[in-house]
TITI-766384 format. One record per residue: x, y, z of N, C-alpha, C in turn. Coordinates in steps of 0.05 Angstrom, whole numbers, plus 5000, padded with zeros to 4 digits. Example, Ala and Ser with C-alpha at 12.3 -4.5 7.8 and 13.67 -1.06 7.14 Angstrom:
<recs>
526448865156524649105156526449345156525749555142527349795143525850015157
</recs>
This chain:
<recs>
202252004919199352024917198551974888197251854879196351654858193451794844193651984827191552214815190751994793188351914788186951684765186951914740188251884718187152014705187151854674185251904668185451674635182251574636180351454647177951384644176051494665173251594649171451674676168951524660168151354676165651244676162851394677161451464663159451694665156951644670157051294654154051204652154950834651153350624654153350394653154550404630154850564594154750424576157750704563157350894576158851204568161151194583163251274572166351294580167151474566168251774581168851994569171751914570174951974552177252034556177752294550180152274549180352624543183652644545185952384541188752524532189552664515191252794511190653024495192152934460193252684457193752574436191052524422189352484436186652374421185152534405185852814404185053034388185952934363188852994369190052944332189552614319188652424335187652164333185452174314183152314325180352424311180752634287181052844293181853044279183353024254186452934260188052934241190653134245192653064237194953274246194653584242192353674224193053914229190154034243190053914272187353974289189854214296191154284302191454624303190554794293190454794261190154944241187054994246184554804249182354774247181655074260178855154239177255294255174855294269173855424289172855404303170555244287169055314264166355254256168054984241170054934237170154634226171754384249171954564271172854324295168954314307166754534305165054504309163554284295163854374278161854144254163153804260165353804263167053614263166153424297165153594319164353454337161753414331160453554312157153464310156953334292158453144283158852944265158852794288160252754305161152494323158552454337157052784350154352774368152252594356152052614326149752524311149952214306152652114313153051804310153051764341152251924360151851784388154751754401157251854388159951814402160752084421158952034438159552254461162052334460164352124472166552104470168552394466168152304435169352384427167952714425165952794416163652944407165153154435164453054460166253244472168553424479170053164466172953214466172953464441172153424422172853624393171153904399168453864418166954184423168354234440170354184460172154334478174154444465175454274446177654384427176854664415174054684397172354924394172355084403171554994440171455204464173555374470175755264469178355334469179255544450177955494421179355764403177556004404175155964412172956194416171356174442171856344466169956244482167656544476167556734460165356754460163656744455162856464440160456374420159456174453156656224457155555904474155455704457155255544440154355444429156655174438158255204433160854934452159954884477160255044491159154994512157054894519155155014512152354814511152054644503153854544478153254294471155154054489157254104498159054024522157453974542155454094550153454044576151953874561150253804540148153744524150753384519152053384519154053034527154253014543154653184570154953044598151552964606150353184597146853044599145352824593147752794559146652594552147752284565150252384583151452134590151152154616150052254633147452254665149952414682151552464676153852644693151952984690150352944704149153194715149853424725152153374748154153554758155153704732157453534718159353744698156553904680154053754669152653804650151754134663150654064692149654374701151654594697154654494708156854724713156854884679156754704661156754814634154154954626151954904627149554964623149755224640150055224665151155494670153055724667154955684650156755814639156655854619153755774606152955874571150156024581149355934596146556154616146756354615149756414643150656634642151256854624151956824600152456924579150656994556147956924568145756964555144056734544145656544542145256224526141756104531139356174521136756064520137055784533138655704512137555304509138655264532141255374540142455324577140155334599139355594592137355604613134855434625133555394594133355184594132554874603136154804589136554494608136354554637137254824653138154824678135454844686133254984681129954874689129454594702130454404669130154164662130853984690134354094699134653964707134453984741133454294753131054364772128854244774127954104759124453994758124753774765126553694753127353394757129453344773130153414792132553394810134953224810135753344772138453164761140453344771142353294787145553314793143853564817141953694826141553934839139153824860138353924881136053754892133553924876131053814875128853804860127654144869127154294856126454574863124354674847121754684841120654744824120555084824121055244833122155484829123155534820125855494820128955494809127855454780126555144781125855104743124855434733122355484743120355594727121555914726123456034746126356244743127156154717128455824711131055864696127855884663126355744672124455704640123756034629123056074654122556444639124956634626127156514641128956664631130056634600128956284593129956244565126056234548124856314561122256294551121956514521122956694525122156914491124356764467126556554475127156424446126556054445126356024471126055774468122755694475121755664460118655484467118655274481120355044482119554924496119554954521120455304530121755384558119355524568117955634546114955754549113355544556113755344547110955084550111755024576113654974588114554904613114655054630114655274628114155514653111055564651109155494633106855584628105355394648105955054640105754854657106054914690108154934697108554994725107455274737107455504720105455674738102555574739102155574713098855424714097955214739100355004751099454854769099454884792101355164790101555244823099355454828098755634814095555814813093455714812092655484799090855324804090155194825092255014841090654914849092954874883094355124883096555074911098554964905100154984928102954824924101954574925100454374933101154134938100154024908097854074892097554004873099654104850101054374857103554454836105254204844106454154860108453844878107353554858105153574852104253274844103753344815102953604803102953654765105853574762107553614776110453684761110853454764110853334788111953004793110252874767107552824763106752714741108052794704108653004712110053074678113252854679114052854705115752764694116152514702114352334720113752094713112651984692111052154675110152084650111752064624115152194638116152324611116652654600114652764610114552924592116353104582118053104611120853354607122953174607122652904601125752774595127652834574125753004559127253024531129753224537131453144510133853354518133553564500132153674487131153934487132754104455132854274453134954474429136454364427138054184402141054164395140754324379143454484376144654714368146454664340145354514323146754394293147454594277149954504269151454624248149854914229147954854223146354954197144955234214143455114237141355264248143855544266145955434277148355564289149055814273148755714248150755924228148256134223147055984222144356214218143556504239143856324263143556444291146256654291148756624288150856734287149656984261149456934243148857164221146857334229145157224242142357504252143257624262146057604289146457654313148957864296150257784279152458024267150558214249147658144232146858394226144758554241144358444274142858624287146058804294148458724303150558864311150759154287150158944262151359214244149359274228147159354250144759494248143159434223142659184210140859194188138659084198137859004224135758854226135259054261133159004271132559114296133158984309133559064335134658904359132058724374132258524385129458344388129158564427125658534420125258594448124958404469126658424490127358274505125258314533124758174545122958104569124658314592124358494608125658584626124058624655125558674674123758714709121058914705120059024710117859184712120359424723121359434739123159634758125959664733126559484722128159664706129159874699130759954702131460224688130960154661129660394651130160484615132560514618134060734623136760814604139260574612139160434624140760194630139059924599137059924601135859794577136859944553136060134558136660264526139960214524141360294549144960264542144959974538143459794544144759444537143859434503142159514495141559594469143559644448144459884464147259974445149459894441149859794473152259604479152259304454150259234449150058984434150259224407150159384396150059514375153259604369155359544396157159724388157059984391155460114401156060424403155460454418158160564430159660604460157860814473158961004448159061234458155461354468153861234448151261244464150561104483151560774494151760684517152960824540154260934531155561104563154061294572152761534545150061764554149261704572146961424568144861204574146061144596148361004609149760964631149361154659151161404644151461654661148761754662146061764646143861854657143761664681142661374675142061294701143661244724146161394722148561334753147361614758146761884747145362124756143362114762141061944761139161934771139461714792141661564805141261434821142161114815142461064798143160814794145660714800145860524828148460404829149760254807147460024803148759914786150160054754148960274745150560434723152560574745153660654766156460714774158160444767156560264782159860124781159960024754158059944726158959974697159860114693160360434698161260574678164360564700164460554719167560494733168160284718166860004707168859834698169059924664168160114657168160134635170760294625171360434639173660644639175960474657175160364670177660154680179459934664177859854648178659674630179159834596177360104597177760124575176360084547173559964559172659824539169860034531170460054500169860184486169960494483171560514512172760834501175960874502176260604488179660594472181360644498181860714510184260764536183260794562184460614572184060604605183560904616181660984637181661244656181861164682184061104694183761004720181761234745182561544735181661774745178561694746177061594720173461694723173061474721174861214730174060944743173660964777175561104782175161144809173661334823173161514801170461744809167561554815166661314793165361324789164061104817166760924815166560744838166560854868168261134868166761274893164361314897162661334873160361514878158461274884158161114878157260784882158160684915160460714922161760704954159660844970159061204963158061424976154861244978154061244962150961054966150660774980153060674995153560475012152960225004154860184970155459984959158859844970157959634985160259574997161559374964160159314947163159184926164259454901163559644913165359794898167459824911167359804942169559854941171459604942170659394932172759104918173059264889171459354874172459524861175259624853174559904877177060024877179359984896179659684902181559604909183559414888180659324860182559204838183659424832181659644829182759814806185859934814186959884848188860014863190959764854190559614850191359284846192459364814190559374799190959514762193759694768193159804779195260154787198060074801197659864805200859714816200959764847198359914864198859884887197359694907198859404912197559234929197959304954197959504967198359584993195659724998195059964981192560074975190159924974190159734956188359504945187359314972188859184986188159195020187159345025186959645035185759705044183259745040182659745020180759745000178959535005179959264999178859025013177559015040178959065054179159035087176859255094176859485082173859585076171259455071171459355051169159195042168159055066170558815074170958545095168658735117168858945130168659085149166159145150165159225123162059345123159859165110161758835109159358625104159458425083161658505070161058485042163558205044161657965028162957625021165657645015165157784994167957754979170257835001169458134993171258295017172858015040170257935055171857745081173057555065171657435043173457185031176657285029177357515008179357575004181657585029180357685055181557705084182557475090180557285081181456995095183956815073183556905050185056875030188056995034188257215040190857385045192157255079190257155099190957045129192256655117191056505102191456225091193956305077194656515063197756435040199156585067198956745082200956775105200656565122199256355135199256145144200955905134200555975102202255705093204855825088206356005098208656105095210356125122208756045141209256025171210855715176211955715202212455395205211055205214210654975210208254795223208354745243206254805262204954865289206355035298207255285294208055525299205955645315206455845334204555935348203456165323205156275298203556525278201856385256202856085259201355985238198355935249198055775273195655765286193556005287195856305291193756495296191856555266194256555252193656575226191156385210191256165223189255945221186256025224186956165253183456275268182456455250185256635238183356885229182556765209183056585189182456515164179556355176179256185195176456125206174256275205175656465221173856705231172956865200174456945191173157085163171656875142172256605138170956455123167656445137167856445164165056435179163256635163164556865165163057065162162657095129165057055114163857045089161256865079161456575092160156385082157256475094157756575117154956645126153256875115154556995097153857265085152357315054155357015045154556965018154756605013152756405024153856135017155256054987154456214968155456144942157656264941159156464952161656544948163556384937164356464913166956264902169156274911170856434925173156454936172956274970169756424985170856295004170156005006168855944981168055564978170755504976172355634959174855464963177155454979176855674990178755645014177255545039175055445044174855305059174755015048173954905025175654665014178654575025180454785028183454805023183654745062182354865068182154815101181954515110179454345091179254125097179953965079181454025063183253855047185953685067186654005075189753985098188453875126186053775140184553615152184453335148184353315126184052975111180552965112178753145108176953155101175253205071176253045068176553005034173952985025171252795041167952785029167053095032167553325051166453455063168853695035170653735035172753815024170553834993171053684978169353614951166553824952165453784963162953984973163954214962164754354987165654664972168054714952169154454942171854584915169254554900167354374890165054404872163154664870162854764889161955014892163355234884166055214878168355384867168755314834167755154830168455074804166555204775165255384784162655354763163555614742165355744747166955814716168955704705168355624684169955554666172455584656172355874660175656124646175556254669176956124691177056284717179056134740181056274748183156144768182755984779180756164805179955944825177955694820176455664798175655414782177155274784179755374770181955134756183554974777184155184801185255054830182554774839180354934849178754824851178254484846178954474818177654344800180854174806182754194813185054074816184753954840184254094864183853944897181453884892179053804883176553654873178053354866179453434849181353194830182353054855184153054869185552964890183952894911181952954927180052894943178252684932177952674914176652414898178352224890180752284895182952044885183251874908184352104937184151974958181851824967179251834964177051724968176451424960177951354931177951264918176351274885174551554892173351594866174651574842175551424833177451534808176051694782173751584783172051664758171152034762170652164782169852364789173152444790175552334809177352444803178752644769177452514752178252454725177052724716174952664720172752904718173953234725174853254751176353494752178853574749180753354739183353304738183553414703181953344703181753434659180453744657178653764669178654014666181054204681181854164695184354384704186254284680187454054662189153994653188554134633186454184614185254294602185254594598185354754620185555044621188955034626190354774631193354884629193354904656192754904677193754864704194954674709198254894719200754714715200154474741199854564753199654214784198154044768196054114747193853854741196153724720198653844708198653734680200753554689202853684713204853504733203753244745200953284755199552974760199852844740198553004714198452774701201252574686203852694687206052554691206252354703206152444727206552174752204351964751201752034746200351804738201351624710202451764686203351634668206451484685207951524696210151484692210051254725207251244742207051024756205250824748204350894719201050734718199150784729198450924749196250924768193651084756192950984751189151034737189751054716190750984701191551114667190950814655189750764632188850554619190050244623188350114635189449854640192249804657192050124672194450114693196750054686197250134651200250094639201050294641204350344651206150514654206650634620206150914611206551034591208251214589211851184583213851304586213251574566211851494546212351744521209751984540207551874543205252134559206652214580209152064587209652224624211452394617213052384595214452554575214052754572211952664557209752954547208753134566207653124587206253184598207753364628210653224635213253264650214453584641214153514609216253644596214054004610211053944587209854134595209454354622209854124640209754234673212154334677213754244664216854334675217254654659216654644638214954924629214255154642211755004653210555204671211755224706213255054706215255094731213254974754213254744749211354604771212654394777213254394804215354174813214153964813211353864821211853524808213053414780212253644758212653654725215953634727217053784749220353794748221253554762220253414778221153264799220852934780217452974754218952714742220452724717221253004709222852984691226052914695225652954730228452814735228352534727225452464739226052104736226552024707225952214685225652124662227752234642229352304658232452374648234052234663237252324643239052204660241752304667242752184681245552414691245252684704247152944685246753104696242853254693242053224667239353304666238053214686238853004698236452904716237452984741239753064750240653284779239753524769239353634750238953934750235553944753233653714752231253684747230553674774232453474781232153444813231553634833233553764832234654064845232454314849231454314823230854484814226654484820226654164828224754074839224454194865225754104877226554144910226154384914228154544898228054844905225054974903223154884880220154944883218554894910220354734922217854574940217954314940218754204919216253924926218653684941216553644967217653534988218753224989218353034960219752834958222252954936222753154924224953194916227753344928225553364949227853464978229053204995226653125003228052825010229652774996230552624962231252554957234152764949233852944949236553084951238253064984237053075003237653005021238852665029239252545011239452295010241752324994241952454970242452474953246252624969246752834983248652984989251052885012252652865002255052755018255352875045255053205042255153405062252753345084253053275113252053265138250053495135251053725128250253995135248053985119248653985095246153945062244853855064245453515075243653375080241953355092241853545114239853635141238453835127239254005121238154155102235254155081235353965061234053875049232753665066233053575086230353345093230053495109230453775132228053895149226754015140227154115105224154205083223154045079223553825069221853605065220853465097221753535119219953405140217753595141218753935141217054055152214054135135214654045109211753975097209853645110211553555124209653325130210553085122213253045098215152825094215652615113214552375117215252205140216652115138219251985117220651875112223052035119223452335115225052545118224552575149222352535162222652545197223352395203223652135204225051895206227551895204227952035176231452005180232852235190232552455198232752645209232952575246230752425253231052235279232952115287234951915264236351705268239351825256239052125246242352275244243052325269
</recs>
């Protein structure tokens, strides 16, 4: 199977790459050493000459040594924007949102109003504009705009103000760049509101709010724990779920009262359960998970699954799919195993459509279908964190479903970001694409990247990464690569050990693994022994 990876076409005139030699190309040999604010400055050098390109490539490098600054990130969305790839631009714009990011919020208005990469929602905008409206003005002028047209004069004349703003232009612009100068500035307010020389800004909150949850996010940005927790524990005593299950993750993790309490993590997440919060108890099934007991941690789950709760069933259907793929093919336990994973994805998806777990295991359903247009749908729906597992899987069967399609350019697209967070299957593709040519620059075979890239996977113990470092060795290295392939799994290095063994017995051996993944060449000859 033939993964494109080396060019994605973004725009008529824009071509993003992204091998990972091209850092130290730009950069210079010691792009390791670089710090965050001089690999930053160093892509907003490239942004300001219009070299997307590259400009991306060096704010991910950024992204990479600090993810808790937005400012990479948003500007990473703020190149795919500028190069009409809408999809990646939102997924990022939302992952600097999330995190508080104004100017994210924002573009993601921007690109609600105007129905770039999302369908057209003028709601959604005038949500995401208020939310970045107390630092960004032009988020105020734009939410001011769209309520104004919908109070005035109905929806149908709000439908035709907005369409005219932006047939006229008006919201085409791309809005806040986040430059070097103005960054450093923004970073310094933000360390002396932390270390209290300046007041904390007042922030816009619900009418229903809790105070002492306001006042604890206060402190929390201040560093002091120990008055965030008061503030916490008042409002979990007066009723507040959401302060139970903070102050359970707070003592779960540890954070800011120096040592884990698994004891008044689990008090607290009970007491959140008792008020008929069905994700506490996903909760305290991590927290049973933390504690080393995954036996407990099921049940825990299977609770949740029971009383309603997305996740909860996702996880069910999640735990029924890795027992399914451990079964034999067309087994009567694998089939059953099949339904239940049906049956609980139903119910998750019906409960929670955005669920990230069960978007992707029902991807994985119609992946192993050969429904690869319909497949893409929900791995994209799984993809929208950034520093997160099932992203990175995601973002790998995205890659492959667009290869098969023939997408190569969207292939590319998700194949780099999993290669990118180090997900060993994406970095093993990208071997075999170097070491067959297939989508990699002008379709030349590149022995030294399949090298590279082989060596890494074989690293992380990923049998395609092992299976071409056989090809790319020789003698005994390349039997022990072999082998050692096979034994992972991967079902052409079983074939080929099966081919490979003098012994009748061995030989059968290794090709009914490799048939029973689906190997046709291994059923074939298995037929004719």
């Amino acid at each position: 199977m033939a993964v494109v990876i080396a060019v994605l076409v973004l725009s008529s005139s824009i071509f993003l790459t992204f091998a990972d030699d091209d850092v130290t190309k730009i950069i210079g040999d010691d792009a390791q050493e670089m710090s965050y604010d001089k690999l930053y400055d160093k892509a907003f050098d490239y942004y300001d000459k219009g070299d997307y390109n590259n400009a991306l490539l060096v704010f991910n490098e950024a992204f990479k040594l600090d993810r808790t600054i937005t400012d990479a990130p948003y500007m990473i969305g703020i190149c795919y924007y500028k190069a009409n790839n809408y999809d990646k631009a939102i997924e990022w714009f939302t992952y600097a949102a999330n995190r508080g990011d104004a100017d994210s919020n924002y573009h993601l208005g921007l690109c609600y109003e105007e129905g770039k990469g999302v369908e057209m929602d003028k709601n959604k905008a005038l949500d995401y504009y208020e939310k970045a409206a107390g630092s960004n003005k032009k988020a105020a002028q734009r939410a001011e705009v769209l309520r104004n047209a919908s109070k005035s004069s109905g929806r149908a004349a709000f439908e035709r103000e907005t369409e005219r703003n932006i047939s006229d232009g008006s919201v085409q612009e791309v809005g806040a760049i986040r430059e070097p100068m103005a960054r450093k500035k923004q970073i310094e307010e933000q360390n002396a509101r932390v270390n209290g020389t300046v007041p904390l800004p007042v922030e816009e909150q619900p009418e229903n709010a809790d105070p002492n949850i306001r006042a604890a996010e206060a402190y929390m940005r201040q560093n002091n724990f120990i008055a965030a927790i008061r503030e916490y524990e008042q409002a979990a005593n007066n009723g507040s779920i959401e302060a139970m299950l903070i102050l359970g993750d707070i003592y779960r993790d540890g954070s800011g009262v120096n040592v884990e309490d698994f004891k008044k993590a689990g008090e607290w997440y009970s007491m959140a359960l008792n008020k008929g919060c069905s994700d506490a108890a996903i909760r305290l099934g991590d927290l049973e998970k933390k504690k080393g007991s995954e036996k407990k941690a099921w049940v825990w789950y299977e609770n949740a699954a029971m009383n309603g709760n997305a996740e909860g069933q996702a996880l069910m259907a999640q735990r029924a799919f890795e027992a399914a793929q451990k079964a034999n093919l067309g087994s009567f336990e694998r089939e059953n195993r099949m339904k239940e994973v049906n049956d609980w994805l139903a119910k998750a998806l019906a409960t929670d459509p955005d669920n990230q777990r069960a978007n992707y295991y029902q991807g994985r359903i119609l992946y192993v279908d050969l429904e690869y247009k319909k497949a893409i749908a929900y791995f994209k729906k799984a993809t929208f964190m950034a520093d997160d597992a099932i992203s990175h899987e995601a973002n790998f069967f995205a890659g492959l479903c667009n290869e098969q399609l023939g997408n190569f350019g969207d292939a590319y697209t998700f194949l780099a970001a999993a290669t990118n967070a180090r997900y060993a299957p994406a970095i093993g593709a990208m071997a075999r694409c170097y070491y067959e040519g297939n989508g990699v620059v002008n379709w030349e075979k590149n022995e030294t990247l399949a090298k590279k890239y082989a060596a890494e996977a074989s690293q992380l113990g990923d049998p395609e990464g092992l299976y071409y470092n056989s090809k790319l060795n020789r003698g005994k290295m390349a039997e022990k690569y072999l082998k050692e392939s096979a034994e992972a799994g991967y079902a052409q290095a079983q074939f080929e050990m099966g081919l490979k063994e003098s012994s009748v017995v061995e030989s059968q051996k290794w090709l009914r693994k490799a048939a029973a993944q689906g190997h046709k060449e291994a059923q074939d000859r298995l037929l004719s022994m």
